[in-house]
C-alpha positions as CSV (number, residue, x, y, z in Angstrom):
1,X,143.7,57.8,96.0
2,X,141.9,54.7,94.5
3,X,138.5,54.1,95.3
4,X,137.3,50.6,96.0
5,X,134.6,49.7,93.6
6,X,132.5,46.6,94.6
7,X,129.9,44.1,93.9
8,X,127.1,42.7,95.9
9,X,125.1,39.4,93.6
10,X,123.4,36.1,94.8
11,X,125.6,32.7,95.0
12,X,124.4,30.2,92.4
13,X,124.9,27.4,94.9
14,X,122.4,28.7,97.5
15,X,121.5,32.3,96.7
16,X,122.8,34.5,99.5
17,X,124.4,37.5,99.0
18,X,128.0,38.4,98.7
19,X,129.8,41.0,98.1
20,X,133.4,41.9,96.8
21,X,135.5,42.1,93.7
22,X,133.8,40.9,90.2
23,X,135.4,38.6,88.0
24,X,133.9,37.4,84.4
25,X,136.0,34.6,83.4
26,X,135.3,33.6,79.6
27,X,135.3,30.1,79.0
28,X,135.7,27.8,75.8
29,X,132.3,26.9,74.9
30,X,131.4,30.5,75.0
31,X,129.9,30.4,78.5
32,X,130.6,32.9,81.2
33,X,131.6,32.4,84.5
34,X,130.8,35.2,87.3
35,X,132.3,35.3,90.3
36,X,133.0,37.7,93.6
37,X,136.1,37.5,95.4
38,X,134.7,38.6,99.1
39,X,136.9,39.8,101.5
40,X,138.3,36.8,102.8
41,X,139.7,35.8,99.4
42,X,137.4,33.1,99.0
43,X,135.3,33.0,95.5
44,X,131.8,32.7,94.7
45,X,129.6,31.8,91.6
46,X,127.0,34.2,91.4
47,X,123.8,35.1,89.0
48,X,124.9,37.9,86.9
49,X,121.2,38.8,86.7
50,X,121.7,40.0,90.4
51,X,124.8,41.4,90.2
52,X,125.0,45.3,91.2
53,X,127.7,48.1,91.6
54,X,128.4,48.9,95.1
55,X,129.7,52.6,93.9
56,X,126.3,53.1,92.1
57,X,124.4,52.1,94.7
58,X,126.1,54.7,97.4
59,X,125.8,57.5,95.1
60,X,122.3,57.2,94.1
61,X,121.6,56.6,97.9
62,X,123.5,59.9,98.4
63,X,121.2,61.9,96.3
């Protein structure tokens, strides 16, 4: 069995939260674009300074 790993970071465009699949696209001009795919399949640009690991988080919360 798989487990689901996911992400929870802040849009760029308004700074909510959102959670779901990571993505780090690299561009061209050596930028990097982060995004979450949320659950709905829609995609987000989000700060990478806030992103976090869902799987993380649980655990820790588990101890």
């Amino acid at each position: 069995m798989m487990n689901k790993i996911t992400f929870t970071g802040n849009r760029k465009y308004n700074g909510n939260t959102v959670s779901g699949y990571y993505l780090c696209l690299h561009q061209t001009d050596d930028t990097d674009l982060h995004i979450i795919v949320d659950e709905h399949g829609e995609y987000h640009p989000v700060d990478p300074e806030t992103l976090t690991n869902d799987a993380v988080k649980t655990k820790k919360e588990r101890l």
